[in-house]
N, C-alpha and C positions, 0 to 999 in steps of 0.2 A: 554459503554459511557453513557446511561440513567441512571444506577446505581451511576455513580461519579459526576452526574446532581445534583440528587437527595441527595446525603450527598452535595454536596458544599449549595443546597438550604434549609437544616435542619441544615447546621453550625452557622448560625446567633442564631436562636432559644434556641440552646446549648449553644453560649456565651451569650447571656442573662439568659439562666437560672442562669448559673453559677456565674455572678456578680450578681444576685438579692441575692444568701447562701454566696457570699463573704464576711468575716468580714468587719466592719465599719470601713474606713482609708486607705482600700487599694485602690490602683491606680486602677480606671477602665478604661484607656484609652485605652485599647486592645480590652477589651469588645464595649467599645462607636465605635470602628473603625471598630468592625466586625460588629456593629448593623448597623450604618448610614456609608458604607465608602463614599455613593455619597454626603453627607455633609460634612463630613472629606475632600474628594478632594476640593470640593469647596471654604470651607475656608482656604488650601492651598494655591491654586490659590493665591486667593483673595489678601494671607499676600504675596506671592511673587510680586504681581504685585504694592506692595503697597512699598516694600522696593525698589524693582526697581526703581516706579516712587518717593522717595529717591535719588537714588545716581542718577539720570538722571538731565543732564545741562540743564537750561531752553532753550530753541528753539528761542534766539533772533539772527539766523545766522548761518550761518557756526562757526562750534565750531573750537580751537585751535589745531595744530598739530601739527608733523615734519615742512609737507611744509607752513603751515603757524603761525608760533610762535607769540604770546602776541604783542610783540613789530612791528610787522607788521603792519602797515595803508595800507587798499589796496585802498584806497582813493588815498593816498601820491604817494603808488608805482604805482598806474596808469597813475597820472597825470606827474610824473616823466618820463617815458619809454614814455609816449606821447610827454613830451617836447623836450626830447633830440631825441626823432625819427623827430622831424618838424625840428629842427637846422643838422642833417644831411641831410634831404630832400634842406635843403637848398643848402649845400655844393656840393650834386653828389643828383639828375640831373642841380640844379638849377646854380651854378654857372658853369656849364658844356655850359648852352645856354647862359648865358650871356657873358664866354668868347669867344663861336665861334662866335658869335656878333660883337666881338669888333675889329677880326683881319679879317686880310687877310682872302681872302678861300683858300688858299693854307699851312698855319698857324691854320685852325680851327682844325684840327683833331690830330693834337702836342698837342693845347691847351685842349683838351678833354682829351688826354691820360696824360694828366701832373695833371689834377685834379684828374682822376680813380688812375693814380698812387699814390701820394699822399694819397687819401682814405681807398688803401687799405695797404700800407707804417705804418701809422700811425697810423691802428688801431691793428699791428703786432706789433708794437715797443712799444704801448701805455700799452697792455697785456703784455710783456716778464720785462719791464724795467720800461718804463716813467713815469706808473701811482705811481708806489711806489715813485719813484725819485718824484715826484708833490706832493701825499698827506700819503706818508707813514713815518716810520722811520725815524727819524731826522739824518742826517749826519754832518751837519753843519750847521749855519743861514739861507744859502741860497737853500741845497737843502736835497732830504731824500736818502735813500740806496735801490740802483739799486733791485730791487729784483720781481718777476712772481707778476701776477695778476692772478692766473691760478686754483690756488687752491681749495677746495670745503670747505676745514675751512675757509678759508679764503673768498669766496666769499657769503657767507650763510651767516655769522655771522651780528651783526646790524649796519651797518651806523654809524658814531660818528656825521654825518651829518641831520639826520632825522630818521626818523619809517620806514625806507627799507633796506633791504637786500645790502649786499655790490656789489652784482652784478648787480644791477640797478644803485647805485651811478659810479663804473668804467664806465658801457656804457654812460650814462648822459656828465661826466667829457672829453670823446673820444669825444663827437659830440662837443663841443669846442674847443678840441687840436685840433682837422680837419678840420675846417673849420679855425682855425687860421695859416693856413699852406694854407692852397686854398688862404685863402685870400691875404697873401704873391706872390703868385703862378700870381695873377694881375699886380706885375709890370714886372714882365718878362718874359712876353707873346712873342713871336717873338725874346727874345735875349738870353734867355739860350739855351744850347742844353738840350736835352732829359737826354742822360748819364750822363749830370752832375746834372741834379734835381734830377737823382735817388740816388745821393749820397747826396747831398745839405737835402732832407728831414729828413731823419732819423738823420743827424748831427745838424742842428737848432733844431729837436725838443727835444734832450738829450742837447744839450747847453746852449739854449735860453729857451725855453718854458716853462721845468720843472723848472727851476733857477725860471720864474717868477710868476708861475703859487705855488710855495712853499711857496716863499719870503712871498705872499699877501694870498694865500689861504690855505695855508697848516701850517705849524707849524714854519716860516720864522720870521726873524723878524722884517719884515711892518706887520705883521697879524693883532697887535694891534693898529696898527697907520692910518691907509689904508680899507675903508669898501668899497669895489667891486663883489657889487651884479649883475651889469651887462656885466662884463669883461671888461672894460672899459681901464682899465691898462694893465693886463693880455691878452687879445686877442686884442683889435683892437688901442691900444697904441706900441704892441709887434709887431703888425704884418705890422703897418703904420712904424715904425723906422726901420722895418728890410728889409720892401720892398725898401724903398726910399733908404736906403743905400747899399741894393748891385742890386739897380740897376745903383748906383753911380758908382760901380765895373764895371760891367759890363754892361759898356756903349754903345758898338756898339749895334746898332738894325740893324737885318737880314732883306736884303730885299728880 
C-alpha cells in the first residue's frame, strides 16, 4: 500500500518530465491534467455550472408544466372556481333557508329536499349530456350534441372562453344551470309532489335550458344578436317564464 503511495505521488513528476522532451505542437493536455488535476476539476465545475445556468428559466414563478400549461392564468382560474363556488353557495345552503322560510313547517323539509335534489340532479345530468348540448358541438341553431363532459382530453384542454382549463369553465357554467332550476323550484313550493320534480328536473333542463343557454351563449343563433353577461335571458328570464307557467299547470296548492 506505501509502495503504490508512493509511484501515484512520483506520477505527476514523470508526466511533466515527459511533456517538457515532448515535441513542439503536441497536445499537452494529459500531461496539464496529471500536473494540476485540482485546477482541471475546477474549471470543469466552473464550465458545467456556467452552461447550466444557460439552459436554466429565469426564477420569475412557478415555471410551465403538464399541470400548468402557457395558456393557463392562475389569476383567471382562481377567480373563476371562486365565482362559480359563491353562486352555488347561493343555490344549496342559501336558497335552502329562504325556502323553508317561506312555507309552512310542515312543507320546509320537501322544500329543502326539492333544492338538494335538484343540486345534485343537475350536476349528474349537466356532466353526462347538458353541458355539451349548452356550449359544445353544434347540432342545430338552437342546440349542440348530447355528449360526456367527463373526459381528461377534454376537460384539460383551454377554454375557447378564457386562460382556463375546460374543467373550471363546466363547473363555472353548472353553478348557473343550478341555481336556474332552484330558482324555478320557488313557485312550486307546496304544489308539486316530490316524485314529480324528480322527473320535472332532468326534463327542463335538457329542454329548456340547454336550448337557451346555446341559442345566446353557445354557438346559437342570438350569439350575435344578444350580449348576456349577466344571465339575464338565459337564467332568470328562463327560469321567471317557466316558473309562472307551470305553476299555471299546476294550480292547486297543498294545504
Amino acid at each position: 500500500m506505501v509502495d503504490l503511495r508512493r509511484e501515484l505521488d512520483a506520477y505527476p513528476a514523470a508526466a511533466a518530465a515527459r511533456a517538457a522532451t515532448a515535441p513542439s505542437g503536441k497536445d499537452t493536455t494529459v500531461a496539464f491534467s496529471l500536473l494540476a488535476p485540482d485546477v482541471q476539476t475546477t474549471e470543469l465545475d466552473a464550465s458545467s455550472d456556467d452552461s447550466e445556468s444557460d439552459d436554466e428559466v429565469p426564477n420569475d414563478g412557478l415555471t410551465d408544466d403538464q399541470s400548468s400549461p402557457p395558456w393557463n392564468n392562475k389569476g383567471d382560474s382562481a377567480w373563476q372556481v371562486t365565482a362559480a363556488t359563491l353562486v352555488c353557495l347561493q343555490s344549496f345552503p342559501g336558497l335552502v333557508i329562504l325556502y323553508g322560510g317561506m312555507v309552512k313547517k310542515k312543507w320546509a323539509v320537501n322544500s329543502a329536499f326539492m333544492v338538494l335534489y335538484a343540486f345534485a340532479a343537475v350536476l349528474l345530468c349537466w356532466v353526462l349530456w347538458a353541458h355539451q348540448m349548452s356550449f359544445g358541438t353544434k347540432l342545430c341553431s338552437i342546440v349542440g350534441v348530447p355528449d360526456f363532459a367527463l373526459a381528461q382530453n377534454f376537460l384539460l384542454i383551454q377554454s375557447k372562453h378564457g386562460h382556463m382549463p375546460m374543467a373550471i369553465y363546466v363547473y363555472y357554467q353548472f353553478g348557473f344551470a343550478v341555481i336556474t332550476v332552484i330558482l324555478l323550484a320557488g313557485s312550486l313550493l307546496g304544489r308539486m309532489n316530490f316524485f314529480a320534480w324528480m322527473m320535472f328536473v332532468p326534463l327542463w333542463l335538457t329542454l329548456c335550458y340547454t336550448i337557451g343557454a346555446f341559442t345566446i351563449w353557445g354557438d346559437g343563433f342570438l350569439e350575435s344578436f344578444i350580449i348576456d353577461y349577466a344571465g339575464d335571458f338565459v337564467i332568470h328570464l328562463s327560469s321567471g317564464v317557466a316558473g309562472f307557467t307551470t305553476a299555471y299547470w299546476v294550480i292547486d296548492m297543498k294545504t
